[in-house]
Wavefront OBJ file of the C-alpha trace (Angstrom):
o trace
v 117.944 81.218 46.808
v 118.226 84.733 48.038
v 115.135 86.156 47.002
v 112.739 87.225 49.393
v 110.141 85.440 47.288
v 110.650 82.332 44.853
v 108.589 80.463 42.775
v 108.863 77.033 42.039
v 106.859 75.451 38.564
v 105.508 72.082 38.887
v 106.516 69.820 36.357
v 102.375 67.844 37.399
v 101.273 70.285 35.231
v 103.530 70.516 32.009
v 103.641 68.909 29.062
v 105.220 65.177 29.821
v 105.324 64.401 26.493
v 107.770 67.531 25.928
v 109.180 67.734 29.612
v 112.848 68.773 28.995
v 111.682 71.358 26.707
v 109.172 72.735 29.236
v 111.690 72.838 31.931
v 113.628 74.559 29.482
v 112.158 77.167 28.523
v 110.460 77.728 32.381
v 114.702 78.071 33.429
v 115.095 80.567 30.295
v 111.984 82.451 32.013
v 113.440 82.548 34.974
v 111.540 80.269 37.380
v 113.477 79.893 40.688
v 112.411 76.545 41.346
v 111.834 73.329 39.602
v 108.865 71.470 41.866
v 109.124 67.496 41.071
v 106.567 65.552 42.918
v 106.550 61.968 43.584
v 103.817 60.590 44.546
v 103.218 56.283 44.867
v 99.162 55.464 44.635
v 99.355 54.471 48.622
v 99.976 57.945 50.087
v 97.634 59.654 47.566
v 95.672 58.300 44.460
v 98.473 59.322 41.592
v 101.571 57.748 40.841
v 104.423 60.519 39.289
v 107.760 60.793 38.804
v 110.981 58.197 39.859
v 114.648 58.927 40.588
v 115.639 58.188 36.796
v 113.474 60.972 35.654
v 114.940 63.363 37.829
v 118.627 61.912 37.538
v 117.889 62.588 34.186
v 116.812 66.354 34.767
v 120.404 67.162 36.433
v 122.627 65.952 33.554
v 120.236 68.015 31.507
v 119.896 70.653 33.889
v 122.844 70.913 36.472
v 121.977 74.787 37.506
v 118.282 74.100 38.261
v 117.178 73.885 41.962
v 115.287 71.259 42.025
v 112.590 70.930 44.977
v 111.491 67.195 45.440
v 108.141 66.558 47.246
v 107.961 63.045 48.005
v 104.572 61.683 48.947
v 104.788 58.589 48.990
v 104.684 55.996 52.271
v 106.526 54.315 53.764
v 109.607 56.999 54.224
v 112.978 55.429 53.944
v 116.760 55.615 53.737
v 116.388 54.171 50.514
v 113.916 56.395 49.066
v 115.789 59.599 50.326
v 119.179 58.024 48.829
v 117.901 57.364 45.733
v 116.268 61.228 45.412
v 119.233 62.643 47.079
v 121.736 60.997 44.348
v 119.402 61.512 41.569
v 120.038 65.236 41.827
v 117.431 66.417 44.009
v 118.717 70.050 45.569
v 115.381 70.136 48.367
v 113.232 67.387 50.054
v 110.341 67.277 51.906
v 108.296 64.371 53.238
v 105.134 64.144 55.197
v 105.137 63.317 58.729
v 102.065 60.782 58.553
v 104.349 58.937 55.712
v 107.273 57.311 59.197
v 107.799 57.520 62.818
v 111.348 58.598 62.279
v 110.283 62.219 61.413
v 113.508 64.036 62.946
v 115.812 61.242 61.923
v 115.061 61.726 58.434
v 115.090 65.163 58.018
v 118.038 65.065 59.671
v 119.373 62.712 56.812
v 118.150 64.988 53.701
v 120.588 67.386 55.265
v 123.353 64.751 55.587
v 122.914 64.032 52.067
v 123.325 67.603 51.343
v 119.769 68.860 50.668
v 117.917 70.780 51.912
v 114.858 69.100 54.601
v 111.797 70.427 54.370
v 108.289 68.790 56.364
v 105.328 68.710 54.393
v 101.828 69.271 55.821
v 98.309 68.320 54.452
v 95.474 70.401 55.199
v 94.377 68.423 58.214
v 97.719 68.088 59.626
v 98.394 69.763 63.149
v 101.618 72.020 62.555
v 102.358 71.545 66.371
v 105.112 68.955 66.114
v 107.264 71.854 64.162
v 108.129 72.910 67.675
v 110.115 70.679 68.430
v 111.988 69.996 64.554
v 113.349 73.208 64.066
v 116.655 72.692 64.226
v 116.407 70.227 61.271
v 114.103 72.006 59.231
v 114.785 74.383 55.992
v 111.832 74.948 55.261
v 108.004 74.008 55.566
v 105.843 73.240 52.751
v 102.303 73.780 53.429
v 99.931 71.895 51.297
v 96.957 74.321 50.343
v 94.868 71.753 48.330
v 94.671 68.159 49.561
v 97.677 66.547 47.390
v 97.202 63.940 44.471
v 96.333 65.849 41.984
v 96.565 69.455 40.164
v 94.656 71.650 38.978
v 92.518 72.276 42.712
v 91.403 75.199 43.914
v 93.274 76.620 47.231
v 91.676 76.032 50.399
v 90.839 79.486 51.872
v 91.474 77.867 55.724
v 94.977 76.706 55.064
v 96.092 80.861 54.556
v 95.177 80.480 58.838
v 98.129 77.393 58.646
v 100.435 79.312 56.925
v 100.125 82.459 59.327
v 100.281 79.800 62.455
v 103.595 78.393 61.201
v 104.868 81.771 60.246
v 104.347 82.467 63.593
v 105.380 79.698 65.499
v 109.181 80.096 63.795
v 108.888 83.824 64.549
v 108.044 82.694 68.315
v 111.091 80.250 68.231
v 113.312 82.513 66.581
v 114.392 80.818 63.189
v 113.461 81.749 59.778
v 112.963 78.678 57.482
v 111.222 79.209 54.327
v 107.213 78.775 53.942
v 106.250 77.086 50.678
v 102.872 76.798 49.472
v 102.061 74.197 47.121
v 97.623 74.149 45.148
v 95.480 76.487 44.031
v 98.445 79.321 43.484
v 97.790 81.772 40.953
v 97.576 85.608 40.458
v 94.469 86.106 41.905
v 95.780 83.932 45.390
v 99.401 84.863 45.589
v 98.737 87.916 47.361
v 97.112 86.358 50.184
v 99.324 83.406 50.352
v 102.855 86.332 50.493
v 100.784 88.206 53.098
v 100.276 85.061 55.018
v 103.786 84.612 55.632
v 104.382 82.459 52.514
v 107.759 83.435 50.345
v 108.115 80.151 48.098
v 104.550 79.181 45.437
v 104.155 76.093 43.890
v 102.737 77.126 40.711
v 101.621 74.679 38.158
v 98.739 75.375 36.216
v 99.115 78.985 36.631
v 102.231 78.556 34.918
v 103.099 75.381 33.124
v 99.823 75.150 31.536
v 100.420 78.667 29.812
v 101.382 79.315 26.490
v 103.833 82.151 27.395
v 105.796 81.252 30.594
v 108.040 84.498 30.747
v 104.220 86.235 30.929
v 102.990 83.973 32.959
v 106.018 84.567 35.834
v 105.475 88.339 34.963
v 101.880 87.985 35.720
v 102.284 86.532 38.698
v 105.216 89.118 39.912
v 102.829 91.665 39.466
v 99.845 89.992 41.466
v 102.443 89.627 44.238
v 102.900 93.317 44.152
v 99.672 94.906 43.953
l 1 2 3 4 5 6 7 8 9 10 11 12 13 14 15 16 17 18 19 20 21 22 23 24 25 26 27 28 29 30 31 32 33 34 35 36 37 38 39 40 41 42 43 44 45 46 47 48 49 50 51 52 53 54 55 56 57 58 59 60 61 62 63 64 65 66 67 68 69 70 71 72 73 74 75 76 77 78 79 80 81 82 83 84 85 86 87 88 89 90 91 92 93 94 95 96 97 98 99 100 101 102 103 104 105 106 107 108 109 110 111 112 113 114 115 116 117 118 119 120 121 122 123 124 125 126 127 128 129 130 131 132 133 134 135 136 137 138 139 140 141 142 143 144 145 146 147 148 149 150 151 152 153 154 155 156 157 158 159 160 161 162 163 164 165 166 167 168 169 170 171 172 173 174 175 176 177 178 179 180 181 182 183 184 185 186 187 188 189 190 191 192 193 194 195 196 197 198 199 200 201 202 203 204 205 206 207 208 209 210 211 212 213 214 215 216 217 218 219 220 221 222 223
């Protein structure tokens, strides 16, 4: 994951009846990122996707990158081990989810992952400064999470430039995800925020063409 900007397709908004062959063809289009969220009906009001699905996407899929946002509480060893085994190449949690915030993202990276933190709209980014050192990357959440489909949230763009910022300030350069309301006409703003990985769901899964649909986006991203 080289690129200066990735983007990663949420399997939320494909076509679960057909998953394998929408993950297929979004690989054959080139998607840098397979986004598989997990969510639990505690954390938020949705209940997804478990470690056999995903273990299950690896033997399928053994080249994807595979970017697992758990929101779910309570945050555990178990939960991570069972993610982390079941293929999953990223993780991220959210810090309101345990009390053990460093320990566990220290523990995604034992497990060979990568650790990412996860924040909600109303989350303060200030504790960053002081996980750095176990952090790969920060996934900001531009819609409140549950569900897809949302519109972005015009004040989170100010979160995204804070955090950009505050890594700038400490001098480490983990990657800035942004994850609702991405499409071509918000892209732009979210790259020039300080964003380099979108979460893309319904402005790509839910097209008919994917390999358009990426190009579309590519291009909205350049203009």
């Amino acid at each position: 994951m080289d690129k200066k900007h990735l983007f990663a397709g949420s399997i939320l908004s494909a076509d679960l009846m057909d998953l394998g062959r929408d993950v297929e063809q979004a690989l054959e289009a080139k998607i840098d990122i397979i986004h598989f969220d997990v969510m639990d009906y505690h954390f938020v009001q949705n209940l997804t996707f478990g470690p056999g699905l995903l273990k299950a996407m690896r033997k399928r899929f053994p080249e994807a990158v595979i970017d697992v946002h758990l929101m779910v509480t309570p945050i555990n060893e178990k939960i991570l081990e069972d993610y982390a085994h079941a293929g999953a190449s990223m993780i991220s949690f959210h810090p309101e989810a345990t009390p053990h915030v460093d320990r566990y993202l220290s523990y995604i990276r034992e497990m060979g992952c990568k650790a990412g933190l996860a924040l909600n709209p109303g989350t303060d980014p200030g504790l960053l400064r002081y996980l750095w050192d176990h952090l790969d990357f920060v996934l900001v959440m531009t819609v409140n999470p549950g569900f897809g489909g949302q519109k972005l949230i015009p004040a989170t763009l100010q979160k995204v430039t804070d955090v950009r910022r505050m890594a700038t300030a400490a001098n480490v350069k983990p990657m800035i995800e942004v994850d609702g309301g991405v499409a071509p006409q918000t892209v732009q703003a979210c790259a020039k925020a300080g964003a380099n990985i979108f979460v893309v769901g319904s402005a790509f899964f839910a097209q008919d063409d994917y390999h358009k649909a990426l190009a579309d986006l590519h291009a909205a991203l350049q203009e």
